[in-house]
C-alpha atoms as one frame of an Amber mdcrd trajectory, in Angstrom:
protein
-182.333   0.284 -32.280-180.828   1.541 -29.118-179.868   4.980 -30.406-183.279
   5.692 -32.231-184.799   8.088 -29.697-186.624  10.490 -31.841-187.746  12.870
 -30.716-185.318  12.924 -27.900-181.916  13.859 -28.709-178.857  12.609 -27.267
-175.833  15.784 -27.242-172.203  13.722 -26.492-169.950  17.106 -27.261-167.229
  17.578 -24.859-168.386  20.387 -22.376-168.443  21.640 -18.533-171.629  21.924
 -16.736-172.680  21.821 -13.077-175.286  19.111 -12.691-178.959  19.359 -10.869
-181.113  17.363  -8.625-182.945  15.448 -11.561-179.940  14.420 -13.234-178.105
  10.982 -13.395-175.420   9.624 -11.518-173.179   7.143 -12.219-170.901   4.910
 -10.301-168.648   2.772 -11.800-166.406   0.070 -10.304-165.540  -3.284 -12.384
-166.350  -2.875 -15.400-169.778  -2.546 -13.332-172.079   0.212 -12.470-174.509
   0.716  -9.756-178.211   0.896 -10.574-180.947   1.201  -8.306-183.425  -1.847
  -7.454-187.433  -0.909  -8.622-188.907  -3.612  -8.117-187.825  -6.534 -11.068
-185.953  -3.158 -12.558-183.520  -1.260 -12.413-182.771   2.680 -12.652-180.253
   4.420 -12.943-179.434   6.595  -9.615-180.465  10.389  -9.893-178.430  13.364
  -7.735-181.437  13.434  -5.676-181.179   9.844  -4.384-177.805  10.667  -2.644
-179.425  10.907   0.381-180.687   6.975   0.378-177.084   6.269  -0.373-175.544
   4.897   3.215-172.140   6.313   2.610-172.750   9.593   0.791-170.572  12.398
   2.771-172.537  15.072   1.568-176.067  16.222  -0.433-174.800  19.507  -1.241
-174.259  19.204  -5.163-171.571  21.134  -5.672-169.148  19.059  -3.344-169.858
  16.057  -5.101-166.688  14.876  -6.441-167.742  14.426 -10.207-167.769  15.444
 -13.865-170.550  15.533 -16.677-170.147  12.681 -19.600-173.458  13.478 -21.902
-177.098  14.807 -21.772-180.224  13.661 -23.314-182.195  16.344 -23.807-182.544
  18.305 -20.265-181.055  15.394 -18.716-177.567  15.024 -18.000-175.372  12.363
 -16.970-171.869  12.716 -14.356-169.475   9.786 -13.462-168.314  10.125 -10.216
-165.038  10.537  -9.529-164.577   8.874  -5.654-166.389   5.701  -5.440-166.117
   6.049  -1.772-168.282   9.306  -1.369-171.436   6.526  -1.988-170.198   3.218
  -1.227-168.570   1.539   1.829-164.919   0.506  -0.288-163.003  -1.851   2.806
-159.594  -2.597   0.870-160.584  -4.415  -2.671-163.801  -5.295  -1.365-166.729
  -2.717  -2.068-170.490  -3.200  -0.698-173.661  -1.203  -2.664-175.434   0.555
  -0.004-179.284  -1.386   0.711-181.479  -1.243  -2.159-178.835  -0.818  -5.118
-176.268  -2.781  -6.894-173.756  -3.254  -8.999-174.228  -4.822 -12.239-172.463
  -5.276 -15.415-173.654  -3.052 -18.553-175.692  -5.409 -20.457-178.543  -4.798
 -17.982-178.936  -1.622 -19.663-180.142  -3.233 -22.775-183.137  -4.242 -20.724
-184.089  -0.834 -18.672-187.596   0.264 -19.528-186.886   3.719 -20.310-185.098
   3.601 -24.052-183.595   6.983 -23.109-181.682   5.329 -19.517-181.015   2.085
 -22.310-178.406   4.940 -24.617-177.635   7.601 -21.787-176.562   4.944 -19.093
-174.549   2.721 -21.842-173.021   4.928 -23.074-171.854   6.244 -19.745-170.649
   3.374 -18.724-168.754   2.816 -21.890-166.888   6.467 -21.268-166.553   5.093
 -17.780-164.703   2.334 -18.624-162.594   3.962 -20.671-161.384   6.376 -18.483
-160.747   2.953 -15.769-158.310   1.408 -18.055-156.531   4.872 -18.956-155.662
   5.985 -15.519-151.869   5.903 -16.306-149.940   6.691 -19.269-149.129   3.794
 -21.738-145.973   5.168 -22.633-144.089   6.841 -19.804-146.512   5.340 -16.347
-146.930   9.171 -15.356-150.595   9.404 -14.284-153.391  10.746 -16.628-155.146
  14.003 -16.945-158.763  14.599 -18.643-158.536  16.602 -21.417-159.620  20.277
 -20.856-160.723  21.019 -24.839-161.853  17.473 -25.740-162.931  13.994 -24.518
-159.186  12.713 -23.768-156.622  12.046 -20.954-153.665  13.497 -21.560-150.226
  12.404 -19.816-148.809  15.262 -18.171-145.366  14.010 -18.547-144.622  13.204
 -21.935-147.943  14.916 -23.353-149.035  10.969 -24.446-153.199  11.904 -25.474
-155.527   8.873 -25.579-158.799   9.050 -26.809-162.067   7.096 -26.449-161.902
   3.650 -27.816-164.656   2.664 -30.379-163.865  -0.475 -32.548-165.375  -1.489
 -35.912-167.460  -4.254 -35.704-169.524  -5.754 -38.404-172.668  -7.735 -38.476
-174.554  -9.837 -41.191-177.682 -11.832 -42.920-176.525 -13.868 -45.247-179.782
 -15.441 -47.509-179.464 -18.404 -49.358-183.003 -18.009 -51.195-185.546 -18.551
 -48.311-183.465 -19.229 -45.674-181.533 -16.972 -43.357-178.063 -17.954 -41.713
-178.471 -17.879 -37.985-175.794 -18.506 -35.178-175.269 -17.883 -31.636-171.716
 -17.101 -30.331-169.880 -19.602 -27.302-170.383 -16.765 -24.974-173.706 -15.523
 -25.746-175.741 -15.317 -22.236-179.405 -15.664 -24.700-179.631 -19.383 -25.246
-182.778 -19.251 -26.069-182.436 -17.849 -29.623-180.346 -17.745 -32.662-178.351
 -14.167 -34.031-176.330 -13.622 -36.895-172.486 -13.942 -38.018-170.783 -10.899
 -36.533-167.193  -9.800 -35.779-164.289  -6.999 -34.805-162.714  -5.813 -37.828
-159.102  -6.440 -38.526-156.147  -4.216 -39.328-156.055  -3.882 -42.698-159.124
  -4.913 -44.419-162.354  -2.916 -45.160-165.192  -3.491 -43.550-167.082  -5.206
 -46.682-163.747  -7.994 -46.600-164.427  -7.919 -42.771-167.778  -9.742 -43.847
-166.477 -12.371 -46.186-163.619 -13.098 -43.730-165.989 -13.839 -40.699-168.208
 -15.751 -42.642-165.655 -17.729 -43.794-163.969 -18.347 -40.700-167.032 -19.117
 -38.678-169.837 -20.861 -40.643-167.417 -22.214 -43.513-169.345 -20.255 -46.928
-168.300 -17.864 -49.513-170.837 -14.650 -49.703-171.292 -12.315 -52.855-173.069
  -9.205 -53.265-172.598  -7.863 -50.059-174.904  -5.111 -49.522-174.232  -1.733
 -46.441-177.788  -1.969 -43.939-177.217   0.389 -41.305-175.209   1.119 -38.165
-175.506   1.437 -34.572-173.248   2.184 -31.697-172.870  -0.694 -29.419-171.466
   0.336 -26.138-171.530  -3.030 -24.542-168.363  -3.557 -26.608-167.265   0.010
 -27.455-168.002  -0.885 -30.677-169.451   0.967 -34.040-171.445  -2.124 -35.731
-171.797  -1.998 -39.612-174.259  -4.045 -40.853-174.585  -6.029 -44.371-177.075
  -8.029 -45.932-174.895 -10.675 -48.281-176.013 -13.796 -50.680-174.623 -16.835
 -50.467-171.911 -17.767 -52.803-171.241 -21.291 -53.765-171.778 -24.594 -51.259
-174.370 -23.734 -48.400-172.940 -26.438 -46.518-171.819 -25.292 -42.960-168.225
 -25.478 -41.363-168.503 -24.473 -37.919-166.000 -22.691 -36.044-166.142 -24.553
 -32.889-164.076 -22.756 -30.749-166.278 -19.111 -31.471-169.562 -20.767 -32.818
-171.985 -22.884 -30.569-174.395 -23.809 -33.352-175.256 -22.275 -36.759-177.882
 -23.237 -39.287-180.170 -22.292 -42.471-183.746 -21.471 -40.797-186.314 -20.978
 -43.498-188.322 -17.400 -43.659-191.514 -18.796 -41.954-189.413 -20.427 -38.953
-188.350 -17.018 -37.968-189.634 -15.634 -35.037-190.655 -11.806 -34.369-187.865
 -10.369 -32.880-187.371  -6.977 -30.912-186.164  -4.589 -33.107-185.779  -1.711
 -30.155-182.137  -2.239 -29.484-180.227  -4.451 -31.441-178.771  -3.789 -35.655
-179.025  -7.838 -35.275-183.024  -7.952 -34.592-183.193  -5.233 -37.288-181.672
  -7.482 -39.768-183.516 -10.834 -38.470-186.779  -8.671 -38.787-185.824  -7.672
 -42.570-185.417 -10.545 -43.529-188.154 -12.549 -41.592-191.007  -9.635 -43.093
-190.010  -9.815 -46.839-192.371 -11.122 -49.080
């Protein structure tokens, strides 16, 4: 899964640090980040590629305007705090400089280094945090970053917000041989079928979580519902829990159109292989699919 980097460690304590030619930069505008073209791939931009980067004011690393996020091992990651020290930004409208762009952060999921896959998603997750937490919720005074701890901290009425990371669970339910499989409205892979998954409510543990989505999108009870594993998922800002669970009762489906595009038993040896290197969902497909 996407955080399984062994031997490489990812370090995500809040701390101050100057950063060096070799480490990453990231830009983020729009819920999107800028990532440099290779080819049919991307990469994430390093401080040493600021001088490809048609707007950049200045190569001298300590008068770039930014602040460190998280390392993996040696290398660290910085967000940068003035969009327009690398891009041309003409009103609302801002242009990537020749040879990068800006894309949303699902394209990290498919970067060929694992260790760009966790460092840059989980930047961008920070980054977007800090985007929608520019101004205080409670009084509109502008936000601070914390000095002691990942926050932003209202100067005003002292207001302290801190990264958002919501419960999500996942699950395979088995009905003897056969696997429940679905795929989601809004899923951009249309080529394949997933599993039931969901936010967790206010309120409920994250076992009741299970039944509930289950329920409420494929229309079956589940019993024996059974703790997997976890994973962060920063294309959501999400902690997923996932279950293994048996069916309970009637197997027959009851779709929930408006979340669910299509859902369906698929039998053990109908299972594809599926790529266990980022997703708690392949992980549980692949479980299931290699049992004898």
């Amino acid at each position: 899964m996407i955080q399984d980097i062994a031997p490489h460690k990812l370090f995500n304590e809040f701390r101050f640090q100057a950063p060096k030619p070799s480490d990453y930069l990231i830009v983020f505008y729009c819920e999107k980040t800028l990532l440099k073209k290779v080819g049919d791939q991307f990469e994430i931009p390093r401080f040493s590629d600021l001088a490809s980067l048609a707007y950049s004011k200045a190569c001298v690393l300590s008068q770039v305007p930014c602040h460190y996020l998280l390392s993996i091992d040696e290398d660290a990651y910085f967000l940068l705090d003035d969009i327009s020290f690398v891009v041309n930004e003409t009103g609302e409208t801002v242009s990537a400089p020749t040879g990068y762009e800006f894309v949303g952060n699902r394209v990290f999921r498919t970067l060929e280094s694992p260790l760009e896959r966790l460092g840059g998603a989980t930047s961008a997750h920070i980054a977007k945090w800090e985007s929608l937490n520019c101004f205080c919720g409670r009084c509109g005074s502008k936000m601070e970053r914390g000095t002691r701890e990942r926050s932003v901290v209202c100067p005003a009425c002292k207001n302290t917000v801190y990264p958002r990371i919501s419960p999500v669970v996942i699950v395979a339910v088995h009905n003897g041989d056969e696997l429940l499989m679905a795929r989601n409205l809004d899923h951009p892979d249309k080529s394949r079928l997933f599993l039931i998954s969901g936010f967790v409510e206010i309120g409920e543990s994250l076992e009741q979580a299970v039944a509930r989505e289950v329920m409420e999108e494929a229309g079956i009870r589940v019993k024996n519902v059974r703790y997997f594993g976890s994973q962060p998922w920063p294309f959501s800002e999400s902690l997923i829990s996932g279950y293994t669970a048996e069916l309970d009762g009637d197997a027959t489906l009851k779709i929930q159109e408006s979340e669910i595009e299509t859902a369906c038993w698929v039998k053990r040896a109908d299972i594809p292989p599926y790529d266990t290197s980022v997703s708690i969902s392949s992980a549980l497909i692949e479980n299931f699919r290699t049992q004898v």
